[in-house]
N, C-alpha and C positions, 0 to 999 in steps of 0.2 A: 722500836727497831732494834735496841739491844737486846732485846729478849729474844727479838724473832731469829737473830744472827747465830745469839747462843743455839735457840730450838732448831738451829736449819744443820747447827754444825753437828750437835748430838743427834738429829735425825739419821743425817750421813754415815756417821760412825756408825749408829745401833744397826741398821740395815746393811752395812758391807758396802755402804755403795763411796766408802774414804779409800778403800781399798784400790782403788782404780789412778792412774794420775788424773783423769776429768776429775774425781772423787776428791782427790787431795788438794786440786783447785778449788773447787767449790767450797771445800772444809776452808780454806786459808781467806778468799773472799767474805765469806761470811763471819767468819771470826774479825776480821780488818773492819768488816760494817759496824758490827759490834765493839771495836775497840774506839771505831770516830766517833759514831753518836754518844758513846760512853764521856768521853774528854770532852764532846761540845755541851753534853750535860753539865760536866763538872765545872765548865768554863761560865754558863751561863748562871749556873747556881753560884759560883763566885759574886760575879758581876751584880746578883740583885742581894748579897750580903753586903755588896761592897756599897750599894747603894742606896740601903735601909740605915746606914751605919750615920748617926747627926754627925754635922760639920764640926771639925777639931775646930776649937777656940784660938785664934790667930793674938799671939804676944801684941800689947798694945808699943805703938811708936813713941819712941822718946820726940818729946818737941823739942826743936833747935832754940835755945834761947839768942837772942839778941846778941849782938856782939859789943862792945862800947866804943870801939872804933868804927868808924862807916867809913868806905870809901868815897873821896871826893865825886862830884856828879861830871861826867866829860861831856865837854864845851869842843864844839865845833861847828 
């Protein structure tokens, strides 16, 4: 689809027919097509980078040590 947007907008041009405001429509639509599926390419190549990429290594927890006092148990 990006390619065809590109080939439809320089079709336009090369033939005279951008020259027209229908002309100048069609050159800007088709350029627009070519600019989304450009970005949802570049979105979707993101997205299988971002999820080739191994899992960060998560810092290990400190364990709580004991305290030497404990709270008495409540009685009710």
């Amino acid at each position: 689809m990006i390619v065809c947007g590109i080939g439809a907008a320089v079709w336009l041009v090369v033939t005279g027919q951008a020259q027209s405001v229908d002309g100048l429509f069609l050159v800007l639509t088709a350029l627009l097509v070519a600019v989304v599926f450009g970005l949802y390419v570049k979105y979707m190549i993101g997205r299988a980078m971002e999820a080739a990429q191994p899992p960060q290594a998560q810092p290990a927890k400190a364990v709580a040590k004991e305290s030497p006092v404990k709270a008495a148990p409540v009685q009710g």
